[in-house]
LUMDO-854353 format. One record per atom (N, C-alpha, C, O, CB): atom name; x, y, z. Coordinates in nm, 2 decimals, always signed. Glycine has a CB too. Example, Ala and Ser with C-alpha at 12.3 -4.5 7.8 and 13.67 -1.06 7.14 Angstrom:
PT	N	+1.32	-0.57	+0.78
PT	CA	+1.23	-0.45	+0.78
PT	C	+1.32	-0.33	+0.78
PT	O	+1.42	-0.33	+0.85
PT	CB	+1.13	-0.45	+0.90
PT	N	+1.28	-0.22	+0.71
PT	CA	+1.37	-0.11	+0.71
PT	C	+1.29	+0.00	+0.79
PT	O	+1.34	+0.11	+0.80
PT	CB	+1.41	-0.06	+0.57
//
This chain:
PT	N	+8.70	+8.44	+11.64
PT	CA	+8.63	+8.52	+11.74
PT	C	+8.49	+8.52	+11.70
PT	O	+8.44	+8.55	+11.59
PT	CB	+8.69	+8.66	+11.75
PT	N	+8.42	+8.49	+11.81
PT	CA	+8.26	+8.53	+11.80
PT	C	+8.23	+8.57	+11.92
PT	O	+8.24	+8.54	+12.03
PT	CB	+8.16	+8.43	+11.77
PT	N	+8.13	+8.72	+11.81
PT	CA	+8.05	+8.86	+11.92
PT	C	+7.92	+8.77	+11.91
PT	O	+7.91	+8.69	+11.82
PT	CB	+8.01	+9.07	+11.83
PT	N	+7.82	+8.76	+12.01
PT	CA	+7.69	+8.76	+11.98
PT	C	+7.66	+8.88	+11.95
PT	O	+7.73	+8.98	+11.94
PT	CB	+7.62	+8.71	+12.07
PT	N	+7.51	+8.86	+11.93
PT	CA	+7.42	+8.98	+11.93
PT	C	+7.44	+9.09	+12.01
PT	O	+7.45	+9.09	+12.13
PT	CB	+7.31	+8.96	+11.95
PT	N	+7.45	+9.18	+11.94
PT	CA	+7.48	+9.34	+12.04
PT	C	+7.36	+9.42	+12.02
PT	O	+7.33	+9.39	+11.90
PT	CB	+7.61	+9.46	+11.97
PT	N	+7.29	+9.49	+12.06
PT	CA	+7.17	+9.59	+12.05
PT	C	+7.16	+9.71	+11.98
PT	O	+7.06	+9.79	+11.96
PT	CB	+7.14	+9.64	+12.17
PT	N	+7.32	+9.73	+11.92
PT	CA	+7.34	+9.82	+11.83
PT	C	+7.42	+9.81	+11.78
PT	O	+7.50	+9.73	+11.82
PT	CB	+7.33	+9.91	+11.85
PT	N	+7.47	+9.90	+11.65
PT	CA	+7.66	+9.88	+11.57
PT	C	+7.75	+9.96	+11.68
PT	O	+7.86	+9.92	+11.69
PT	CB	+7.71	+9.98	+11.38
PT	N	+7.70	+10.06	+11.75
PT	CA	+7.82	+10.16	+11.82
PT	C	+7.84	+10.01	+11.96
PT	O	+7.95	+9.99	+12.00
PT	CB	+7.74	+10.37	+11.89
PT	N	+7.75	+9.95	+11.99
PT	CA	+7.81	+9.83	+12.12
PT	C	+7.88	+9.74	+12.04
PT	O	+7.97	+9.67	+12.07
PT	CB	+7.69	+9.72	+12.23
PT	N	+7.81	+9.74	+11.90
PT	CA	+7.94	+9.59	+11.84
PT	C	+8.05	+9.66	+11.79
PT	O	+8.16	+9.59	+11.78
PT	CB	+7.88	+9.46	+11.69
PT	N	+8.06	+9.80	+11.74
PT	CA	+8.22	+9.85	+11.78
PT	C	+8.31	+9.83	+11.91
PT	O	+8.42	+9.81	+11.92
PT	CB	+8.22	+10.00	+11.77
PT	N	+8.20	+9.86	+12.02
PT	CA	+8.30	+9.85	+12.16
PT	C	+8.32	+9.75	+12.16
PT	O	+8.43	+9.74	+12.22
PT	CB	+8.27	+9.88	+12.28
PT	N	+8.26	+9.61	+12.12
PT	CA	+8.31	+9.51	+12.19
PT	C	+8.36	+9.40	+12.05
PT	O	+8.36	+9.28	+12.06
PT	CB	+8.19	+9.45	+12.29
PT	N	+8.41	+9.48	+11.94
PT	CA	+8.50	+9.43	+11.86
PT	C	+8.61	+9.50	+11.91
PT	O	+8.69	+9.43	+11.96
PT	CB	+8.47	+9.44	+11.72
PT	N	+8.64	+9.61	+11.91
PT	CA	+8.77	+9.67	+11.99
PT	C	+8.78	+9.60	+12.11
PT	O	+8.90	+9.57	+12.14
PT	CB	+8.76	+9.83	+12.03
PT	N	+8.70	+9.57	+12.20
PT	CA	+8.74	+9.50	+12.36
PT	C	+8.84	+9.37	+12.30
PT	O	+8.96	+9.37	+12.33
PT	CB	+8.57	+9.42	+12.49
PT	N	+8.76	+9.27	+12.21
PT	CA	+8.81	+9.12	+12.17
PT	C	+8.94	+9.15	+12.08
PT	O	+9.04	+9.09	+12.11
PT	CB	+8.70	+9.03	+12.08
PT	N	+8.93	+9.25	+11.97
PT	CA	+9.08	+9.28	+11.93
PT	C	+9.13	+9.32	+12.03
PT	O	+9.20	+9.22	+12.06
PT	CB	+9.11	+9.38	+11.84
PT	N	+9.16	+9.43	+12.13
PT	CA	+9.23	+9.43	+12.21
PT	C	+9.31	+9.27	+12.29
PT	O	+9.42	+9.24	+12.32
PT	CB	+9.16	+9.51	+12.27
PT	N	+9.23	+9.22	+12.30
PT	CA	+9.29	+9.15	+12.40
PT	C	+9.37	+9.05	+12.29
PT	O	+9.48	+8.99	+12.33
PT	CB	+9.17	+9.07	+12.50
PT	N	+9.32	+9.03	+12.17
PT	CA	+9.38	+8.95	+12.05
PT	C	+9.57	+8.99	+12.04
PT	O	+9.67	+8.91	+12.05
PT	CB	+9.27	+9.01	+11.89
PT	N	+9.56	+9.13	+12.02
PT	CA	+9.68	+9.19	+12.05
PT	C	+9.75	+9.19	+12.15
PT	O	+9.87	+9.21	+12.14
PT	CB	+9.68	+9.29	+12.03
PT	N	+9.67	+9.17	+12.33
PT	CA	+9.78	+9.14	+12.40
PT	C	+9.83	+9.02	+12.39
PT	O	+9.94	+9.00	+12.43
PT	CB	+9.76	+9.16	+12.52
PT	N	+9.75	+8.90	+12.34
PT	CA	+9.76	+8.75	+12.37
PT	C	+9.88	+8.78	+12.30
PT	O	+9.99	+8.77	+12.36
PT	CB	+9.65	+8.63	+12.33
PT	N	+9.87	+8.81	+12.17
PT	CA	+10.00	+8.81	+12.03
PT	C	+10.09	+8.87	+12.09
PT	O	+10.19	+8.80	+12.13
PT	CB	+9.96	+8.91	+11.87
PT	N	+10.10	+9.00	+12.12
PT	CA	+10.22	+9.06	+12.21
PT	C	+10.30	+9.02	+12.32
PT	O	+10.42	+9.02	+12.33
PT	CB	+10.20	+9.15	+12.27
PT	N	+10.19	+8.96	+12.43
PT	CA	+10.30	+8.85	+12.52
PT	C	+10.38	+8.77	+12.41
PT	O	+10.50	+8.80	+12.37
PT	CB	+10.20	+8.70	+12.64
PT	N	+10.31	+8.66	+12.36
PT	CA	+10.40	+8.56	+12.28
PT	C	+10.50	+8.62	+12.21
PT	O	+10.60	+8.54	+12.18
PT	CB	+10.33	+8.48	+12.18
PT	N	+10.52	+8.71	+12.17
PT	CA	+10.63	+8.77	+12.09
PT	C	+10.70	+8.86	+12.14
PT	O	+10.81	+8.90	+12.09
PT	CB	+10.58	+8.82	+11.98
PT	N	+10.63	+8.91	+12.30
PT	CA	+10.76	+8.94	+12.35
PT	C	+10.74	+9.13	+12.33
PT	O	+10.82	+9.21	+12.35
PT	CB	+10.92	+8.85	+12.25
PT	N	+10.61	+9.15	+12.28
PT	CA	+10.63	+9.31	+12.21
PT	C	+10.65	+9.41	+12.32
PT	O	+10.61	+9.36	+12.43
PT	CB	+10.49	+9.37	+12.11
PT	N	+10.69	+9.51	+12.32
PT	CA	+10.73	+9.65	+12.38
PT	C	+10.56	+9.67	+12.41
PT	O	+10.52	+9.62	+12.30
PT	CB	+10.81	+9.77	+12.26
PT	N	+10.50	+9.69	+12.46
PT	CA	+10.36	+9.74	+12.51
PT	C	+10.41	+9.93	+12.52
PT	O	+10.33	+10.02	+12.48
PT	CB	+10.32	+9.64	+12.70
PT	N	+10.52	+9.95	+12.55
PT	CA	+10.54	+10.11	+12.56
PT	C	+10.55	+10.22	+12.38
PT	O	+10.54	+10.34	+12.36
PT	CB	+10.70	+10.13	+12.66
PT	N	+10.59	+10.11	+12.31
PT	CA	+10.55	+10.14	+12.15
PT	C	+10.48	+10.09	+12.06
PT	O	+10.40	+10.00	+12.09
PT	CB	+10.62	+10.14	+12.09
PT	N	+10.49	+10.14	+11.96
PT	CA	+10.42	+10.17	+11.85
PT	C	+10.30	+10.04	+11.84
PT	O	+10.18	+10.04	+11.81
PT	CB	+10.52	+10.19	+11.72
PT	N	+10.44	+9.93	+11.88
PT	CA	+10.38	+9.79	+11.80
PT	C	+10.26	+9.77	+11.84
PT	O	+10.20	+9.75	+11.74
PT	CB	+10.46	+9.66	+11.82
PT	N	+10.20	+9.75	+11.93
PT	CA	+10.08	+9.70	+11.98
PT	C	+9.94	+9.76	+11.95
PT	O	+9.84	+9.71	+12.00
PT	CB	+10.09	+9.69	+12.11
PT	N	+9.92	+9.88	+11.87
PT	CA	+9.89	+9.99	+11.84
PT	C	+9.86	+9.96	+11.69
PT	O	+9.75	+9.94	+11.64
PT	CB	+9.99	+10.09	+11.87
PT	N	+10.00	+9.96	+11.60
PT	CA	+10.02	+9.87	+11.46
PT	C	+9.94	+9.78	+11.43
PT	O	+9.84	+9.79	+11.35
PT	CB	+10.14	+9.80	+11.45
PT	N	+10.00	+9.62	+11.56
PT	CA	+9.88	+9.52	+11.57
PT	C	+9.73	+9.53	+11.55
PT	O	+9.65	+9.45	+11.50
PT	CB	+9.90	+9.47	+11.69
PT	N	+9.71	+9.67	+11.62
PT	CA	+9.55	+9.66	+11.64
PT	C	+9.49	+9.71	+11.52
PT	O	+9.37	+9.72	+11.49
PT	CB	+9.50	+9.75	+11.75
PT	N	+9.59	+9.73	+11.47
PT	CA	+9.52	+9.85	+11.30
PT	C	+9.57	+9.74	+11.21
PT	O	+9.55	+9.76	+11.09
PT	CB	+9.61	+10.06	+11.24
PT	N	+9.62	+9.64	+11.23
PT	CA	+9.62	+9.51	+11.08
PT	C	+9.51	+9.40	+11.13
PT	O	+9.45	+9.32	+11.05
PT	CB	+9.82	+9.39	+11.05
PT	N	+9.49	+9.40	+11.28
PT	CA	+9.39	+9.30	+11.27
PT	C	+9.23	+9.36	+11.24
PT	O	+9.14	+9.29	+11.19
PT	CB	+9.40	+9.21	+11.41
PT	N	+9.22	+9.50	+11.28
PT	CA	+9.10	+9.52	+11.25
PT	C	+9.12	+9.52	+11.08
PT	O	+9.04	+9.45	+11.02
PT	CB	+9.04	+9.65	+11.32
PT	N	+9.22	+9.59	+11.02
PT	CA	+9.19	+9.60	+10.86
PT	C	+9.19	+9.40	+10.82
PT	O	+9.16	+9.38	+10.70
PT	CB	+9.37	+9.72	+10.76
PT	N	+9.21	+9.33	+10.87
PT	CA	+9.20	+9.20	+10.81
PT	C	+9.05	+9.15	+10.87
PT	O	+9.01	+9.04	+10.83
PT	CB	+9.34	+9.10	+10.86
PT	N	+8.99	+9.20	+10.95
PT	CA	+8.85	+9.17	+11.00
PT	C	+8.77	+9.27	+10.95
PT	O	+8.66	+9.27	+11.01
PT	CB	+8.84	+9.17	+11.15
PT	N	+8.78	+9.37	+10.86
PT	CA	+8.71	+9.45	+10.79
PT	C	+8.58	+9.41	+10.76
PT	O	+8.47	+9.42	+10.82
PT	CB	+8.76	+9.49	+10.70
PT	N	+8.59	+9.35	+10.59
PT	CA	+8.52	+9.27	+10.51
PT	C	+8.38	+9.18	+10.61
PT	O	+8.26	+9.16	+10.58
PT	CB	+8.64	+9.16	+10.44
PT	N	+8.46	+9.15	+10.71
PT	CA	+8.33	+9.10	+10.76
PT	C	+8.28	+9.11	+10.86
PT	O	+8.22	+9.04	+10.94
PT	CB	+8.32	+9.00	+10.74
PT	N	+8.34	+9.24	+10.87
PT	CA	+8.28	+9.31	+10.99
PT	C	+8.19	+9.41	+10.98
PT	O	+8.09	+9.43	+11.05
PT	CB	+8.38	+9.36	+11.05
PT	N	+8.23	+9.50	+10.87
PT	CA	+8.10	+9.61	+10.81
PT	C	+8.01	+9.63	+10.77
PT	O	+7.96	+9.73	+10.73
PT	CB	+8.11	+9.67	+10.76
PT	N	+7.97	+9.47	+10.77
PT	CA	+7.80	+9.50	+10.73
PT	C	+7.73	+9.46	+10.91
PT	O	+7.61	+9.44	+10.94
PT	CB	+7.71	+9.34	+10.55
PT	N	+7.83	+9.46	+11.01
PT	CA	+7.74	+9.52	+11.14
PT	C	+7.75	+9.64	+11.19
PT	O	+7.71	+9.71	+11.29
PT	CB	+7.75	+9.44	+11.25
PT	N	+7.80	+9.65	+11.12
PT	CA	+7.88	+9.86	+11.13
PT	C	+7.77	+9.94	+11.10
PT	O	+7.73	+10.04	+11.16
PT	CB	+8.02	+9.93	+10.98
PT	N	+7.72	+9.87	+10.99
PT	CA	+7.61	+9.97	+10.97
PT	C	+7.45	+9.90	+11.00
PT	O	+7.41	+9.79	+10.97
PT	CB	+7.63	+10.02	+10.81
PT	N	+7.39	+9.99	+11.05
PT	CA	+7.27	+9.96	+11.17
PT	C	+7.14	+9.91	+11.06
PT	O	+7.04	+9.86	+11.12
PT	CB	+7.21	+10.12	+11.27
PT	N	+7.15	+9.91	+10.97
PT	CA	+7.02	+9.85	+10.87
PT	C	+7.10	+9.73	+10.85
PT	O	+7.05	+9.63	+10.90
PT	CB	+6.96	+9.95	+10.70
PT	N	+7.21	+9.72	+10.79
PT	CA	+7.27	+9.60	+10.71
PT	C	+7.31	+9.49	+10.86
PT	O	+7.34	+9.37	+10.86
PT	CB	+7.43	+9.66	+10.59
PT	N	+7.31	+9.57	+10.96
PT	CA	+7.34	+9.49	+11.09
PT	C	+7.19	+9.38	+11.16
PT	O	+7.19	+9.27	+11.23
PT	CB	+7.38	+9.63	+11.21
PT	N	+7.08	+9.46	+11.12
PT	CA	+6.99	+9.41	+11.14
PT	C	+6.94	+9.29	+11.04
PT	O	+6.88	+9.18	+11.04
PT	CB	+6.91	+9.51	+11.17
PT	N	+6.99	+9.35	+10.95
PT	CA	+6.92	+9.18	+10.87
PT	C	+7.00	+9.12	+10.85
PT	O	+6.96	+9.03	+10.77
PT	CB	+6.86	+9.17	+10.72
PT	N	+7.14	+9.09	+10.90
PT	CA	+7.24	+9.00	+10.95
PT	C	+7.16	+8.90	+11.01
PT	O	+7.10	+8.80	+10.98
PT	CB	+7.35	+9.05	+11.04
PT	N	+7.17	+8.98	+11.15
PT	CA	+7.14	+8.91	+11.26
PT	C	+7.00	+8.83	+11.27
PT	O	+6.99	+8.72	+11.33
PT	CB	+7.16	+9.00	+11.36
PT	N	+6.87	+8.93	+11.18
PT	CA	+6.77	+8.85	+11.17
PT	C	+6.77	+8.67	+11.05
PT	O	+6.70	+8.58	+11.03
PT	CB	+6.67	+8.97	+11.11
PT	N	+6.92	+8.71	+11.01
PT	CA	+6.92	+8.56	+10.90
PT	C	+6.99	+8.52	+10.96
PT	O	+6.99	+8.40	+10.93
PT	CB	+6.95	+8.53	+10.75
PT	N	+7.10	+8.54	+11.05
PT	CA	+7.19	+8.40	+11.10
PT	C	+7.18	+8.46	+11.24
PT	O	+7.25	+8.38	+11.30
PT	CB	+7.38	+8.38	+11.02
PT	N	+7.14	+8.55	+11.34
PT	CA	+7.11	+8.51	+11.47
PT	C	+7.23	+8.52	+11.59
PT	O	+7.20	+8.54	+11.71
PT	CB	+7.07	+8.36	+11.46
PT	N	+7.38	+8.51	+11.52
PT	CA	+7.51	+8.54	+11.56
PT	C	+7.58	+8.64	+11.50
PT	O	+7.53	+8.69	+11.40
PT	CB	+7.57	+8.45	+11.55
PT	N	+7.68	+8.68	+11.54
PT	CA	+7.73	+8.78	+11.44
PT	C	+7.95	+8.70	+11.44
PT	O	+8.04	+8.72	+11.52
PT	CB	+7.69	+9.01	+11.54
PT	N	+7.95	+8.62	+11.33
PT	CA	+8.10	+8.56	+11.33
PT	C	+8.20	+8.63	+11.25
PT	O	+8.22	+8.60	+11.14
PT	CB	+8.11	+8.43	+11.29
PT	N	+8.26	+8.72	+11.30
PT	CA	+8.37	+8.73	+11.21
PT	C	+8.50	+8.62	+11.19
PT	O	+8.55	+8.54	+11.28
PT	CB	+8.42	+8.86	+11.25
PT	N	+8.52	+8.62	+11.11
PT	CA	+8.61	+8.55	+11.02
PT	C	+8.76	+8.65	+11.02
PT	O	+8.76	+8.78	+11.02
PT	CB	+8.54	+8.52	+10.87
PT	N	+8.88	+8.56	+10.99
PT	CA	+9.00	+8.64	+10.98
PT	C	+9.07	+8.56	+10.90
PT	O	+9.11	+8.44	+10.92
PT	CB	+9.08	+8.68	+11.12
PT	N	+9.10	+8.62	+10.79
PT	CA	+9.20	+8.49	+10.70
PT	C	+9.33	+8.43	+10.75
PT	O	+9.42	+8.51	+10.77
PT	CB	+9.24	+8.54	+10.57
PT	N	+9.35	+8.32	+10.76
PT	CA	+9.49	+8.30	+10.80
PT	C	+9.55	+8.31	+10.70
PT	O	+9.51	+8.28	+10.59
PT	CB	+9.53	+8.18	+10.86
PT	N	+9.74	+8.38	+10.74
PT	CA	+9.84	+8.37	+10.70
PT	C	+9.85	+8.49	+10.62
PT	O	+9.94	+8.50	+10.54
PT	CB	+9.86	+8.26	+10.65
PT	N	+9.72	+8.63	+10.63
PT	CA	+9.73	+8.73	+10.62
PT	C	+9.87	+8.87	+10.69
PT	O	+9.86	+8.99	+10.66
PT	CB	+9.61	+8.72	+10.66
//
């Protein structure tokens, strides 16, 4: 997944939650999940904790800006087979 540039950390929270979200429905069709429990919910709290690391230095609004002033994009990464 790649966010571009956002204008602040509270829009690149919404729109890391918008792309996880949808990450978790794609995963939930294929597997068939219950959408009325827990699971999809679960999903959303292991993919953000596995997109943490390189997600929180745009979390925070000083360390977000000199990201973006040296690389211009903002890519999170997700390890496979996590």
């Amino acid at each position: 997944m790649t966010i571009n540039e956002t204008d602040s950390a509270k829009e690149f929270l919404n729109t890391l939650a918008h792309e996880v979200t949808h990450i978790a429905m794609h995963i939930g069709e294929f597997y068939k999940l219950d959408y009325r429990s827990e699971e999809i919910p679960y999903l959303v709290g292991n993919i953000i904790s596995e997109m943490y690391d390189s997600a929180k230095e745009f979390l925070c609004e000083h360390c977000r800006q000199i990201n973006l002033y040296n690389y211009g994009k903002i890519k999170i990464k997700m390890k496979r087979g996590s």
